[in-house]
N, C-alpha and C positions, 0 to 999 in steps of 0.2 A: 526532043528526045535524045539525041547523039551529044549535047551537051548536059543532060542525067546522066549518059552513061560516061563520056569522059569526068566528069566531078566524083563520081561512085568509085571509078577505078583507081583515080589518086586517095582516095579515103582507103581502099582497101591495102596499098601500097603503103601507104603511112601506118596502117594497124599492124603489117608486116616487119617492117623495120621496127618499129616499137619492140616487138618482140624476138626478134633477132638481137636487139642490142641487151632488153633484159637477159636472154639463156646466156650472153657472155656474162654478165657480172654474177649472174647465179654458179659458175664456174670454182670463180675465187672462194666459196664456201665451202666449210666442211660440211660433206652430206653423204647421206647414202642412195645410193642409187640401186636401183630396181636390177635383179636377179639377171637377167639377160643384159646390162651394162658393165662395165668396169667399177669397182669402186673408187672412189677421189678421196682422198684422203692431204691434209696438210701435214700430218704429223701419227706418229705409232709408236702406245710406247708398250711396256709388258713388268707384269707386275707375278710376283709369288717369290715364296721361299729358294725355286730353282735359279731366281735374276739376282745381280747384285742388291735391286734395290729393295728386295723381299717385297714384305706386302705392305708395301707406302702408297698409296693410289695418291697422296697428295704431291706424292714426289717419284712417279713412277721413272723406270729406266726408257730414255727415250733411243728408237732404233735410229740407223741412217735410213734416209732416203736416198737415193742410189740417183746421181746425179743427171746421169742418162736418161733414167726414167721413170716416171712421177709413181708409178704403182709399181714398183721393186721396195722393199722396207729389209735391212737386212742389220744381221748382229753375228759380230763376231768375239768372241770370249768365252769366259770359262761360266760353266752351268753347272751350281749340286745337285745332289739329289733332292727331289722336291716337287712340286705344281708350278706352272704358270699359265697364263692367259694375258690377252693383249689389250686394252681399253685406248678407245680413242679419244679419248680427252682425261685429262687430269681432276681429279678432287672428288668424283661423284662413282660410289660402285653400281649405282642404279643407271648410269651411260649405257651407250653401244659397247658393246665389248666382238672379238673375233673370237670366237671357243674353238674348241673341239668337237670333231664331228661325234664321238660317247666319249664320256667321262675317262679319264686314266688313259686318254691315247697315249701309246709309250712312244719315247724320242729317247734314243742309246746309239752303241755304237754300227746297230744297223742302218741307222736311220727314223722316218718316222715311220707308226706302223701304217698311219691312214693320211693320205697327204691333206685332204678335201679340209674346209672348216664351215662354219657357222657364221655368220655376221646380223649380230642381233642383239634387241634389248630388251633383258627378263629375260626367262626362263630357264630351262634347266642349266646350273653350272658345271660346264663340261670344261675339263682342264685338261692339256696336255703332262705327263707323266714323265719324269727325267729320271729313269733306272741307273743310268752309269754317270755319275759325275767325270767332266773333264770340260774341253776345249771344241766349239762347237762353231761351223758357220750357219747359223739359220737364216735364210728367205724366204718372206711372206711376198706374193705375185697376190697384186688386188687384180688383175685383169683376169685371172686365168682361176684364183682364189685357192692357190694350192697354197702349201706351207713344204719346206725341204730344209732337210738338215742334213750338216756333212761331220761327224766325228774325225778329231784333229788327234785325241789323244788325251793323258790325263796333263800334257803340257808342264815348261816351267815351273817353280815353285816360288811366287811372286811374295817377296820379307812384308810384313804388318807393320807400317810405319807404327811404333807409338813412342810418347814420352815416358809414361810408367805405365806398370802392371800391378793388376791385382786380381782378385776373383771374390765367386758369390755360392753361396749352394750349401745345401743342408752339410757338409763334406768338412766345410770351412770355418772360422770362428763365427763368421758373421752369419751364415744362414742366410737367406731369402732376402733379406730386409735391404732391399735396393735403397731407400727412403735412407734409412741409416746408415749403410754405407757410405751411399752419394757424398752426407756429409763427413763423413770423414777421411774422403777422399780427395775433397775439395779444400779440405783444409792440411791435405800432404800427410795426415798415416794412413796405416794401412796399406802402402803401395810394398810393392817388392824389391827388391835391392838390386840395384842393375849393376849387372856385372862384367857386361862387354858390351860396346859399340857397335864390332865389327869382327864376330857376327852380333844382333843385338838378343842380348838375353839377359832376363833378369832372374833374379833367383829369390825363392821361398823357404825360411828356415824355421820348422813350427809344427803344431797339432795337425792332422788332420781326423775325423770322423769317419767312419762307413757311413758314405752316402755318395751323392753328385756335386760337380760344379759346373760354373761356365767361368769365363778370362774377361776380366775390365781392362778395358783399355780409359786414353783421354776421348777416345774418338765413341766412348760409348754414351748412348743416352740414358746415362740412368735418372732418375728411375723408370723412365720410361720402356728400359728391356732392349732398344734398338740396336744391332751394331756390338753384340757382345760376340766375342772368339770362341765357336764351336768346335766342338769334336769332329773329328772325322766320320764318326758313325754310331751310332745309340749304345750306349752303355760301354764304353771305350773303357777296359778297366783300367786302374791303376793298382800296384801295389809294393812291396817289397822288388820284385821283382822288376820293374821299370812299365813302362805303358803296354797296351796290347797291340797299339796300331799308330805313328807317328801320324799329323796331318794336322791342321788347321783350317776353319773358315770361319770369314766374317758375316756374320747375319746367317741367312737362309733354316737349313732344317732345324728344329730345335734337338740337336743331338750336344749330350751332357758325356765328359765323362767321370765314370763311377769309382770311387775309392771302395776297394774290398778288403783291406785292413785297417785297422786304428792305430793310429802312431804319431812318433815324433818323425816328419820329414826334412828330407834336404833335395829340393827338384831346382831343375834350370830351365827354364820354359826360353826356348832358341826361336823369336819372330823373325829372322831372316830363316831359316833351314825348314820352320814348322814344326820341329822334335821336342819332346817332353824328356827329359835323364831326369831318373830318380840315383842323384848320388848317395844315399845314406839314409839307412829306416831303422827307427828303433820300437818293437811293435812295445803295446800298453802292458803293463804288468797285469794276468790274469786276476779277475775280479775275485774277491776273498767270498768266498760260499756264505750265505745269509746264515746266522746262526740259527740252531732249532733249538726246542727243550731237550732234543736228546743229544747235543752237544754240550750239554750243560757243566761246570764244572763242579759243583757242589750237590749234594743229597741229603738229607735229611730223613728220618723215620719218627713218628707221632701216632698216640694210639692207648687205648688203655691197655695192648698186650704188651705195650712197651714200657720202660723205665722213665718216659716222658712224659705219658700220661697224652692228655689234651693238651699236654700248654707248646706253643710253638716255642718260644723261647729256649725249652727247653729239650727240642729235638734233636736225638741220637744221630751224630755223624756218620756218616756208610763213606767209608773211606777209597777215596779216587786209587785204583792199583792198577789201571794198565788204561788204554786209549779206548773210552768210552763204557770201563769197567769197573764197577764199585762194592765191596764187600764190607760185609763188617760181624764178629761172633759176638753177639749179645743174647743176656737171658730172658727170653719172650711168656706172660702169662695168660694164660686163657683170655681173648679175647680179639678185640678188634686191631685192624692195622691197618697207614696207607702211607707213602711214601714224597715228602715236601722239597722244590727243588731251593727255597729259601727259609728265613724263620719270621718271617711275615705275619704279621696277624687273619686272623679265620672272616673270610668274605667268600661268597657264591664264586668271582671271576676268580680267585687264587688258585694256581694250576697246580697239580699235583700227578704225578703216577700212581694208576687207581689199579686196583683187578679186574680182568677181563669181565667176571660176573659179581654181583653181590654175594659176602659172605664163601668168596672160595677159600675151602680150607688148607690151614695148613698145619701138620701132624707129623708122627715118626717118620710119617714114608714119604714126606718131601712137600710138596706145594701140589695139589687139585690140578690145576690149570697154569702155566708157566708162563703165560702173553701177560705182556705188560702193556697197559692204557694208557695214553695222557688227555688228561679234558680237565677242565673246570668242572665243579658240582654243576654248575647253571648250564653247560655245556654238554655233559658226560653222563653226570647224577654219582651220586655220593657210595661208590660201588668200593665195598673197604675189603680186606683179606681177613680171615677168623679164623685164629689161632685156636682148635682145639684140644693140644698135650702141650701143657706147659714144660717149659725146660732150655736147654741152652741149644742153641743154632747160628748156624755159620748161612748169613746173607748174603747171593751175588744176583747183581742187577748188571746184565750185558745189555745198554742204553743202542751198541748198534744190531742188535739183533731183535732188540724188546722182548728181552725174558728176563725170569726171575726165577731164581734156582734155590733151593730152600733145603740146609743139610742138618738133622736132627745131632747133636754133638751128647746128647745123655741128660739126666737129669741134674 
């Protein structure tokens, strides 16, 4: 019996150690650990519009780990305005992520508003909220599982390396079309004219449109959208008058700015300083008004109370006398009349100025009804004037008033 129990107790001791030695290499994993432990973590990085690396989950922004001690993860730099959230591993958005304890927690120059977070995979996306862009020191503490933020400022103005410039946007020649741009960027036009070094600025001399853009750099992914030079803030105008708010950033919120005039420009876009100068605008020459029928240069009269009869050809000129004003003294016989803006031949669509009603008349004591119609027959209907006191009359057609004035001159 005492030698069952000593052979029992080395087997229990053996099962011991066994398992003392697996929780050490269970260590070395990345795992999450149960709500009353610390989390372990090998690595943390943070992905959204508010991080440099925007929303790359393949290539998210990785924090330090604070050399001291294994659950400090900390970042220091500049943050826009925007969302972020932390994933512990790369490439997969369906991973563990660190959230926010509700949606939109704000981080500014307060601080955060709620320090606590989430450690979890699925469910609600809850983002931390970045209101004031600037320079920030964040620490995430897995041990204690707070999150703290310290506001430094809106910091330095750090120059955009690039080798050339260009842009994209409804605003520009090119419009949208990343695809098409790309290649003609890759084959060296379309870039902008560099004009200093030091500071680096390149310059734009050309159309732009009422509309938006964004800034191509070489470092952009087009057509992929990655890594293009944003505004400083949504709808940043431009115009005659120079920008509304100097600034740049790369990647993060998608802020455009807006061109509010149409023109020929002259801008200098400065990526060391981050300024836009509109040196010289010359806005578009107002568009010339569509013409109407009652702009029309020419008139015509046709009719059997006319001298013309029916025949187009042979319709009485009403002569152009002042701007949009046409008279003419001719001798009118009993009968019909309506008024031709060409000598065209007789079809339903051929437009003409008709009388307000069928058969209004016109006599000594002037014209019935004074309005003047324009339609087609097919349009309108074939609504003529009837003359009934033949004799001689002095005709005026005011085309900007649409009247017709009718003066009996005797027989």
């Amino acid at each position: 019996m005492k030698k069952l129990m000593k052979y029992g107790m080395f087997a229990l001791l053996a099962l011991l150690a066994s398992t003392t030695f697996q929780s050490c290499n269970d260590d070395k994993d990345i795992v999450v650990i149960t709500e009353e432990l610390p989390l372990k973590l090998g690595h943390l990085y943070m992905v959204g519009d508010a991080t440099p690396a925007g929303w790359n989950i393949d290539n998210p922004f990785e924090m330090t780990k604070d050399a001291n001690d294994n659950f400090i993860f900390t970042y220091h730099g500049k943050l826009n305005v925007g969302e972020l959230k932390f994933p512990i591993a790369k490439g997969d958005w369906g991973a563990t992520f660190i959230y926010a304890p509700e949606a939109n927690t704000e981080i500014n120059a307060n601080g955060v508003a709620s320090s606590g977070f989430d450690v979890r995979k699925g469910g609600a996306d809850n983002k931390w909220k970045i209101t004031q862009a600037g320079y920030y020191n964040l620490t995430i503490d897995l041990r204690t599982r707070k999150i703290s933020a310290a506001y430094e400022g809106e910091g330095p103005v750090e120059p955009i390396a690039a080798e050339w410039l260009s842009f994209i946007g409804d605003a520009t020649p090119y419009g949208w079309d990343n695809n098409g741009l790309n290649t003609k960027l890759q084959a060296g036009t379309e870039r902008f004219t560099k004009t200093s070094d030091n500071p680096l600025q390149f310059t734009y001399e050309g159309h732009l449109n009422v509309g938006e853009f964004k800034l191509v750099t070489n470092n952009s992914d087009l057509p992929a959208w990655s890594n293009l030079i944003q505004a400083p803030e949504p709808n940043c105008e431009v115009n005659h008058e120079g920008v509304a708010k100097n600034g740049m950033t790369v990647g993060g919120t998608d802020n455009k700015w807006k061109v509010t005039e149409a023109g020929t420009y002259k801008i200098v876009f400065d990526l060391t300083n981050h300024t836009i100068k509109v040196e010289s605008f010359t806005a578009d020459a107002a568009p010339t008004p569509a013409a109407t029928p009652w702009d029309t240069e020419t008139v015509y009269m046709i009719g059997s109370a006319t001298p013309a009869g029916w025949v187009t050809d042979n319709g009485v000129e009403v002569t152009k006398t002042g701007d949009h004003l046409f008279s003419v003294e001719v001798k009118l016989s009993e009968g019909e009349m309506k008024f031709m803006l060409d000598k065209s031949g007789f079809s339903s669509d051929k437009p003409y100025f008709f009388a307000p009603e069928a058969d209004t008349e016109i006599n000594e004591n002037g014209v019935a009804n004074d309005a003047l119609a324009y339609g087609t027959e097919a349009s309108y209907g074939d609504k003529k004037w009837k003359v009934t006191k033949a004799g001689k009359y002095k005709l005026t057609l005011d085309l900007n008033n649409k009247k017709l004035k009718a003066e009996y001159l005797g027989a």
